[in-house]
N, C-alpha and C positions, 0 to 999 in steps of 0.2 A: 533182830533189833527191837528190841520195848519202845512202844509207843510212848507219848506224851500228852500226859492227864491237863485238860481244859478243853476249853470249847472250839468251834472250827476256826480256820484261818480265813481272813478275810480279806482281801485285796484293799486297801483304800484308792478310790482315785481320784483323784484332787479336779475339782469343774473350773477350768479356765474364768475367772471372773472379767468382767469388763474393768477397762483400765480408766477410763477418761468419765470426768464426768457427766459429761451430756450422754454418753453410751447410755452408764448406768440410771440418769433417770428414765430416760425414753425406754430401757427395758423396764424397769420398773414399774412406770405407768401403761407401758403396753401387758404387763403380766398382770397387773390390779382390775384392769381392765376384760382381757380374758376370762381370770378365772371371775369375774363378778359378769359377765356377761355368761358364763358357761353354768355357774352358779342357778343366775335368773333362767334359763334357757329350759333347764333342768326341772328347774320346779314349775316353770311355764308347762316342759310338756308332761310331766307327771300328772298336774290338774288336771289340763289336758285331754289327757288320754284316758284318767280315771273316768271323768265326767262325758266322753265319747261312751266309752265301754257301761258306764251306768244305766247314759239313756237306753242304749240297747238293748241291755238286757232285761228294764224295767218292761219297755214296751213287749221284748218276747216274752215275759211272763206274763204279762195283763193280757197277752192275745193268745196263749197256751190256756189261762185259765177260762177266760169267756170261752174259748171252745169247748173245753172239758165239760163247762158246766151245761152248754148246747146241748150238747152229745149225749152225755152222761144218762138218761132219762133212757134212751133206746137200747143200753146193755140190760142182758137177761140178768137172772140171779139163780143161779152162778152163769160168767156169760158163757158161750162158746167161741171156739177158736174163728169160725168163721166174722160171730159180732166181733171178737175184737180186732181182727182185719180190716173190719169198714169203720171200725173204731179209729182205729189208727190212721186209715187212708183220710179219714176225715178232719183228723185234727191236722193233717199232713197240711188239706188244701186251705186252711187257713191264711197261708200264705202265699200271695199269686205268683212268685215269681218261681214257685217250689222248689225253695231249697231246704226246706224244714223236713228233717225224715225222723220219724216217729214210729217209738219202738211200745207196744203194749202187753202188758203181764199179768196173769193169774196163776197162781199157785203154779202149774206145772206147764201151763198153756202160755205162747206166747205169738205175737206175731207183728210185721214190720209194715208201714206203707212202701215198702219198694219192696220184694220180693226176693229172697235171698240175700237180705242186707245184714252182712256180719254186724253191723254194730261196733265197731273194735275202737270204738271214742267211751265206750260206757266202763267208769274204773269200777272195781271191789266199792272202794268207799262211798260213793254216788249211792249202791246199792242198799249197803248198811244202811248210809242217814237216813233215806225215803224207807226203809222198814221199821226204822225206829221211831219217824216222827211223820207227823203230818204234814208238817213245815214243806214249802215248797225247798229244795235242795237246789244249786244250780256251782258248777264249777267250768273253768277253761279250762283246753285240753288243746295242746298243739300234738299234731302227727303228720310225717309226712310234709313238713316245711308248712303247714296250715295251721293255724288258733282257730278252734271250733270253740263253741259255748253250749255245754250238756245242761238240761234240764230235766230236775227228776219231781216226781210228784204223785203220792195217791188219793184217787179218783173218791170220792164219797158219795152217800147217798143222802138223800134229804129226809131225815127220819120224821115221824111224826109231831106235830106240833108241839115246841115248848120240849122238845128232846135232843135239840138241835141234828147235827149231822153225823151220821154214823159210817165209819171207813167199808168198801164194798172190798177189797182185799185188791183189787186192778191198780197196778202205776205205770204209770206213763213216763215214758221218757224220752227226751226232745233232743236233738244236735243242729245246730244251727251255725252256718258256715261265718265265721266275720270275716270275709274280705272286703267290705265295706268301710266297714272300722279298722282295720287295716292297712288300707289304704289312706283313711284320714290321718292316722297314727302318722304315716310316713310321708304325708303329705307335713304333718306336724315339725318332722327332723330335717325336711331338706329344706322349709321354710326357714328353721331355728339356726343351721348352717349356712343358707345365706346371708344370714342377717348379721351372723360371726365375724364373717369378711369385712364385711366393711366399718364393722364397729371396731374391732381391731386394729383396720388403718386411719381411722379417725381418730383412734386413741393413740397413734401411733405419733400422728397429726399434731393433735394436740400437744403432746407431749414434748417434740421439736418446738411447738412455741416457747408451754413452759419453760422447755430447758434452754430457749433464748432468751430470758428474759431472767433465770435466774443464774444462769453464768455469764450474762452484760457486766453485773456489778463484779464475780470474781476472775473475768480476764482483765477489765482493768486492774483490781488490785494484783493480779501477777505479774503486768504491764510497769506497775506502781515501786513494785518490790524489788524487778527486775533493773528500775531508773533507782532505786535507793541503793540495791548489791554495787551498782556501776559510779556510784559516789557522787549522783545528783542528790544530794541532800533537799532539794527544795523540791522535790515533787509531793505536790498532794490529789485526792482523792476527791471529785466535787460529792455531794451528800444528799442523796436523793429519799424523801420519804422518812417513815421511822420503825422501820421493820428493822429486823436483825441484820441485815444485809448494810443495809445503814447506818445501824450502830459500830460495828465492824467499821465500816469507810470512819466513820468521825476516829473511832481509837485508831486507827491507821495511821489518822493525818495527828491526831496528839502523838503519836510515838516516835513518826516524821519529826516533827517540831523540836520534840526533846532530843531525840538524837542530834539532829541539826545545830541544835544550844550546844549540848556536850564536845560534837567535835570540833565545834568553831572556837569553845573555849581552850580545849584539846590541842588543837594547831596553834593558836596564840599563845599558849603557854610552851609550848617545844620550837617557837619562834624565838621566843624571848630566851629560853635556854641556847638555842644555838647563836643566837646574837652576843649573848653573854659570853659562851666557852669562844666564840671568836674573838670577841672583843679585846677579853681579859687574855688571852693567847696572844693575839697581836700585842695587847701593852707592854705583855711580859715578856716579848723577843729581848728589845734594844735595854733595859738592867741586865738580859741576864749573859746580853754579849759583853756588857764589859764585864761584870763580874766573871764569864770564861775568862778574859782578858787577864783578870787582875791574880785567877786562882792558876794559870797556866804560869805565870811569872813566878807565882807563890811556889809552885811546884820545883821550880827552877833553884829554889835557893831553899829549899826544904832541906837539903843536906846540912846547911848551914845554922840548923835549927837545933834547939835543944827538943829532945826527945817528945813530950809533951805537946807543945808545937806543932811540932811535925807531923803527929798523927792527928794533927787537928784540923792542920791545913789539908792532909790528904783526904781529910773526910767530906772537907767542905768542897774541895776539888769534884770527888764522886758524888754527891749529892747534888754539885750544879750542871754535872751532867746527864743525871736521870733527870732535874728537872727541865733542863733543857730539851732530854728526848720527849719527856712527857708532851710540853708546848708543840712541839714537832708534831707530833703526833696527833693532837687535838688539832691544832690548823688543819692538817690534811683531814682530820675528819668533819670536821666545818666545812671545809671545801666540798667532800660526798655530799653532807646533807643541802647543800646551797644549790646541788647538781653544778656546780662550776667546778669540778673535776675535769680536765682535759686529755686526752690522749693524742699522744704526739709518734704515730703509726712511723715503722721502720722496717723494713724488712732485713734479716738478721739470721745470723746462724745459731739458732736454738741451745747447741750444745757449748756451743763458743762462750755466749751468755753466762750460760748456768758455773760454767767452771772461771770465768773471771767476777763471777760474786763469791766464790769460794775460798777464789786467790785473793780478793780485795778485804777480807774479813778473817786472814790469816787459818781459814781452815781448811784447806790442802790437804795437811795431815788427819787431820779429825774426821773428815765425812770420805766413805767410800763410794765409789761413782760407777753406774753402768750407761754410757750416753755415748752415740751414735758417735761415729767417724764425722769429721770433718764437711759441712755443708751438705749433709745425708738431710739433713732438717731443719729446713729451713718455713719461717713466718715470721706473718707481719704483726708486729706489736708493740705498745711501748717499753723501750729497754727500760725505762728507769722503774716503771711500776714493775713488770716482771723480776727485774733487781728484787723488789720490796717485798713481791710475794716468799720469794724462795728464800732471800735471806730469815724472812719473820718464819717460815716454816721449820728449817733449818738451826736455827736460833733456837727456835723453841723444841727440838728435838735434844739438841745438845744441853739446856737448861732443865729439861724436865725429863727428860725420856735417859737412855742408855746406851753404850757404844758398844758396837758400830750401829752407825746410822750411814743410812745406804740413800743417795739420790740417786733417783732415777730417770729416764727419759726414753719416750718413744714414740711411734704414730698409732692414731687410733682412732674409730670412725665413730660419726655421730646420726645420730636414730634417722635423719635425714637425707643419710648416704653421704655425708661432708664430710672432711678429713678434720683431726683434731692432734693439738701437740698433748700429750699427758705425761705429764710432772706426777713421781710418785717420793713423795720423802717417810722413810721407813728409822722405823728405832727398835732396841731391845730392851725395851725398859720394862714395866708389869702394866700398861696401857691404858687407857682411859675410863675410869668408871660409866656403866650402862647409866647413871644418871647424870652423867657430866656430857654426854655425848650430843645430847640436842642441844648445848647449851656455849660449844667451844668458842661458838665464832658470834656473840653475842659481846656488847661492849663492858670492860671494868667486869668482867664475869670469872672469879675463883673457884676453883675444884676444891681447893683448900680455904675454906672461911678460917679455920684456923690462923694464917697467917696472915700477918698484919701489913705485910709490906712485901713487893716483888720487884727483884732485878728490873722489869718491866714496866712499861705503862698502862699494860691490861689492855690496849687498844692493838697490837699486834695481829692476832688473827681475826681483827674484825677488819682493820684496815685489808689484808690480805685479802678476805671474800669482798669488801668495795671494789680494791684495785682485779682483782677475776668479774666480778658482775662488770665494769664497765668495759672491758674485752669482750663482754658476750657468750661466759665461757662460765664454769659451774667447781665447787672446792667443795670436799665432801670430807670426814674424820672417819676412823673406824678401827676396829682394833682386829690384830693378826691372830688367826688360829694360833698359831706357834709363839704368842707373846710379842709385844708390842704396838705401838700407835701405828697407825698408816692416814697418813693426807694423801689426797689425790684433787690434784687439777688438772681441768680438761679445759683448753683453751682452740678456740675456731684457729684454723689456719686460712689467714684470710691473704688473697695473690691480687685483690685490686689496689694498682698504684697510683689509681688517677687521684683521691684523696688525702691530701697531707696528714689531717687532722680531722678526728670524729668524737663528737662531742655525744654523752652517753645521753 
């Protein structure tokens, strides 16, 4: 298999963030915190420890040197191995507590204050510098879990006056243990670590303040927001200060106010609309019963008519019937919007129902039926509105869709564990456009703008989903795999008889 050219694969993995905001400042402040304490802590003990290690080694140099230069005067020229023995034991006791071990060199001669003392602190380069220069040399050297501090140096002689000093070829060199400074060091870290602890929870501390004090002002306004979603329109935000937090509460409470204006205007204008289509609805009942009166008689003697006439009369006959259904239709939906809609509960044989709206509307023949046997399905509802649904579903199968158109009926359960009667009305027609579909049971609402005028009042499947919502029960549109419309209603099968009537 040929590999694939680019760089390594790399795991991503996503860090759980905190969700709530008091979480994220209290970590936040506890992290700014941290690293600015770990920060200072740091260069605390760097200085520190520089300035520990400084003094020490200044002082072991200034007390290497006065010895050297004590000393120096009693090596022979060239010395012997035995002088630079007492050489070396001597710059050794410089130090009372003798930890200072002191190595000295001549050309080929050498020798230690401790007696077989490998030496194994002293590197190559130590070596180098103190041959190359006069400078004293000094480097740390850890071994062995110990930081020593090597000191190299050659020894000179005091030349004659105004010739200054001239190098005797002898260097010296020093190891000097710091467990001292070592000790301070870590004296330094566990000091800098305690001191972590509780700066940490003080910042932790503090930070739980902070973040009471800056999410006061935004749990009220979600308090605020929560009383506006719930259609308290008059809640507002008192206004504390003139921080952002404040400014935020004043726009809160202007947006409050304007919405509050819009919907008040909002509702008094869709009052006055439904005052109106009621009004003008009630006026129009009593003309337009006699005018049925007058066009029913008309019809009567319509044979008797010359040609012209008669299809004059029959026109105005059908038009004072759609506009009489239209009136019909608007009162009842005056009545939804008024919630003076009633429901006059019966209990009833489901299937019984369906098939004498069928027979009372002459379509028997025209709709094909699959519905339960005889009192298999039974619930409580009102006949007359259940009439209204399946006729206006039905209707509208038959007017807009294609035959066969199939009603349906059966039991079926609700997310709740409750039983449910479900009304399905089916057509073959070519089905509802995907952009007509949010929109079916919506009032005076055409799939066809094209068309100017409808057998209907346009209020048919809106009345429907009224008279289902105040059952308690849900009507849905959809279109069939295999072509055509589907409705479905799902109505509660309700078995308490203690109440006549329920008012939605």
């Amino acid at each position: 298999m040929k590999g694939v050219r680019g760089g390594p694969l790399r795991a991503r993995v996503r860090v759980p963030q905190p969700r709530g905001l008091r979480m994220r400042l209290v970590v936040a402040f506890t992290l700014v915190t941290a690293l600015t304490a770990a920060a200072t802590g740091a260069l605390t003990f760097r200085e520190a420890r520089t300035g520990v290690l400084q003094q020490s080694q200044d002082t072991v140099i200034n007390m290497l040197r006065s010895q050297i230069t004590r000393l120096a005067p009693d090596l022979g020229h060239p010395p012997t191995e035995p002088e630079l023995r007492r050489f070396a034991a001597g710059v050794a006791r410089a130090e009372p507590s003798g930890t200072w071990r002191v190595l000295a060199e001549y050309r080929d001669l050498s020798a230690t204050s401790a007696p077989g003392d490998p030496f194994e602190e002293l590197t190559p380069a130590v070596r180098e510098a103190v041959d190359s220069s006069m400078a004293t040399v000094f480097q740390r050297v850890r071994s062995g879990g110990h930081t020593s501090l090597v000191v190299g140096m050659s020894v000179a002689y005091a030349a004659p006056e105004g010739t200054g000093r001239q190098p005797s070829g002898v260097r010296v060199f020093l190891t000097v243990p710091q467990t001292t400074e070592q000790a301070y060091v870590d004296a330094l870290v566990s000091a800098a670590q305690r001191a972590a602890v509780p700066a940490v929870a003080l910042a932790a501390l503090l930070a739980l303040l902070a973040a009471r004090g800056v999410l006061r002002p935004v749990r009220a306004l979600r308090r605020a927001t929560r009383s506006i979603a719930e259609g308290r329109l008059d809640t507002r935000l008192a206004v504390h200060g003139s921080d952002e937090l404040a400014d935020l509460s004043h726009t809160f409470n202007e947006t409050a106010a304007a919405l509050e204006k819009s919907v008040a205007e909002l509702r008094e204008m869709e009052a006055r609309a439904r005052r109106f289509a009621a009004d003008v609805s009630h006026e129009l009942r009593t003309p337009l019963a006699a005018m049925s009166a007058v066009t029913d008689v008309l019809d009567e003697d319509a044979t008797g008519l010359d040609p012209d006439t008669a299809t004059a009369v029959r026109l105005i006959s059908e038009e004072t019937v759609k506009l009489a259904r239209l009136v019909d239709d608007l009162m009842e939906i005056s009545r939804f919007d008024a919630g003076a809609a009633v429901l006059h509960l019966d209990e009833i044989d489901l299937a019984e129902s369906l098939r004498h709206t069928l027979a009372a509307r002459a379509w028997t023949d025209l709709v094909e039926c699959d519905l339960p046997p005889p009192d298999a399905l039974r619930g409580r509802v009102d006949p007359r509105r259940l009439d209204v649904v399946v006729a206006n579903l039905v209707g509208n199968a038959l007017r807009h869709g294609a035959r066969p158109v199939l009603l349906r009926l059966r039991e079926g359960g609700l997310p709740d564990g409750g039983r449910c009667a479900v009304i399905e009305v089916l057509d073959s027609g070519s089905g509802l456009p995907d952009g007509v579909l949010p929109h079916v049971f919506e009032r005076f609402y055409k799939s066809d703008t094209a068309r100017a005028r409808t057998d209907g009042s346009g209020l048919g499947l809106a009345i429907t989903a009224e008279n289902v919502r105040v059952h308690g029960g849900t009507v849905r549109a959809a279109n069939r795999p295999q072509g055509g419309a589907l409705f479905t209603v799902e109505l509660p099968l309700q078995r308490d008889t203690s109440t006549p009537e329920a008012r939605p």
